[in-house]
Phi, psi and omega in degrees: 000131179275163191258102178273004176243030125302297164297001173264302155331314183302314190304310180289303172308315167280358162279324198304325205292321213277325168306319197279313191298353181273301180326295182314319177289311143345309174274304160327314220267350187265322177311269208299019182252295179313335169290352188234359162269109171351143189253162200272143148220154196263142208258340164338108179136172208263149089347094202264115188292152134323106188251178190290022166259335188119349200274148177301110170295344197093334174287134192213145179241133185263148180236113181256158167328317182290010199048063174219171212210128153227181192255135152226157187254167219265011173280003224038056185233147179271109197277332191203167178206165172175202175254194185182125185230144174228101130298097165064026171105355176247127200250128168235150200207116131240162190257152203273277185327164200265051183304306189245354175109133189282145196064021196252142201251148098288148181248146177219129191262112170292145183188101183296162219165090206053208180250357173234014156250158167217165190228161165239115187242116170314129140261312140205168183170096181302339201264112191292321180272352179273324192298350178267353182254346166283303165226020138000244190247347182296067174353324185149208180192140182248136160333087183322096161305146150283084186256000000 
């Protein structure tokens, strides 16, 4: 006579060996999917304008929740001001002054560098002075420390 709860032990046991490997696998496969998503950081926050070496010019820009933007100049007086939207990685601008022609956005393509840098790549921006105060001469701009 054969003996069935050898086989049943067998039976139990391969299910469990087959639960933990899906399970393992399950967890493994959500670690690589997070591992490769981009971390969201925020353009919110006060701003150390650049000068071409890298070194902070004094000039510095807040970028607010309400998406407007001012300039301030290293007298502190506010040199320039607007609004300002970001999608997907395209940073768009307008100046609240009739700098560049009312209603007209620029586009810039953002590209973060941690959470406390950002570079600007022209997309397009017909207004020659803002677009020389964005990628001019600017390097970019870093997140203002306190210190």
């Amino acid at each position: 006579m054969l003996s069935t709860t050898g086989s049943y032990k067998y039976v139990i046991m391969k299910t469990k060996l087959w639960k933990a490997i899906v399970k393992h696998w399950l967890l493994l496969s959500v670690v690589i999917i997070f591992a490769f998503v981009l971390p969201r950081y925020s353009l919110t926050g006060k701003w150390s304008i650049l000068n071409p070496d890298g070194t902070p010019s004094g000039e510095y820009i807040n970028f607010k929740k309400d998406n407007t933007y001012s300039v301030a100049l290293p007298g502190g007086q506010i040199g320039e001001n607007g609004y300002y939207l970001l999608k997907k990685g395209v940073f768009y601008i307008k100046n609240m002054k009739d700098v560049c022609g009312r209603g007209y956005w620029g586009k810039y393509n953002l590209t973060f560098y941690g959470s406390d840098s950002v570079h600007f790549g022209l997309v397009e921006d017909s207004c020659s002075a803002r677009r020389m105060d964005i990628v001019g001469m600017n390097p970019g701009i870093r997140r203002y420390q306190v210190k």
